[in-house]
C-alpha positions in Angstrom: -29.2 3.1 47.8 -25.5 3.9 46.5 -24.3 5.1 43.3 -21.9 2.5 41.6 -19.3 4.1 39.6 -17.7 0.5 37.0 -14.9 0.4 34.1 -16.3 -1.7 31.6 -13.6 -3.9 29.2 -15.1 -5.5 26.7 -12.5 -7.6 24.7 -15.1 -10.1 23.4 -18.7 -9.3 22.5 -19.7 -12.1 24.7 -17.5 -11.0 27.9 -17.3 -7.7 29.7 -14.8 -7.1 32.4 -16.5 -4.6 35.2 -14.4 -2.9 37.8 -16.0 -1.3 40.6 -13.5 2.2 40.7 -16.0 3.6 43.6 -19.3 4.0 45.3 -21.0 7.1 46.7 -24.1 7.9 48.6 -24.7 11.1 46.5 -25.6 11.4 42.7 -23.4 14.7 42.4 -20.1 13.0 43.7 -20.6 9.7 41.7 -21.4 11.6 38.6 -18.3 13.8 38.9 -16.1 10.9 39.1 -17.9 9.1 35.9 -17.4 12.5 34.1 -13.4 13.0 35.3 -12.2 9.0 34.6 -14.5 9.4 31.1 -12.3 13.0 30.6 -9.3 11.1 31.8 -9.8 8.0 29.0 -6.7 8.0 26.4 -7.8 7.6 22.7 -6.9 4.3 21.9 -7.9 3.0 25.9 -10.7 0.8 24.9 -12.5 1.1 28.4 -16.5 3.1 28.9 -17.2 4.1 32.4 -20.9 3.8 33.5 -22.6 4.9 36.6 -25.1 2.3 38.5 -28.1 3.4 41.0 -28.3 -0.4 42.3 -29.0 -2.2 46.5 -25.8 -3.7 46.2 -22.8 -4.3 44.2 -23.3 -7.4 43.0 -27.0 -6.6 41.7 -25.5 -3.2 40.1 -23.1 -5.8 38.5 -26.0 -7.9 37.0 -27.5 -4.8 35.8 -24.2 -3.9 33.7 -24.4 -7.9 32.6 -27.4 -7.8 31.0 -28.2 -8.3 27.5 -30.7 -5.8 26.4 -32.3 -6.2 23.1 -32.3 -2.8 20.2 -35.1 -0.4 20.3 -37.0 -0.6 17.1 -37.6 2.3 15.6 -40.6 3.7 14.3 -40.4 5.1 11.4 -40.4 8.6 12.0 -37.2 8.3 14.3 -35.1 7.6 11.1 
């Protein structure tokens, strides 16, 4: 399975804008990109680059879509 490499807009909280900058085969290369375009990012760019171990593109996609709930915390992680 390839390793998705997405800039992710957000300019509401509701909608994020992903686009796919490039996919590898290898962890190594896809996290070198991710590490350059995050070194790359100006200060006031308001743009996150994540990288995606997913099948396809469009489930790697869904992933980055999803609405994932807070952790609690327990108290001793305060």
């Amino acid at each position: 399975m390839p390793y998705y490499v997405f800039k992710i807009t957000q300019p509401t909280k509701i909608v994020k804008n992903l686009v796919l900058q490039d996919y590898f085969d290898d962890y190594k290369s896809a996290r070198a990109l991710a590490r350059t375009l995050r070194a790359a990012t100006t200060a006031g760019e308001q743009a996150t680059y994540k990288l995606v171990f997913a099948g396809t593109q469009l489930e790697a996609e869904e992933n980055l879509q999803e609405k994932r709930e807070q952790p609690i915390l327990m108290e001793w992680e305060k």
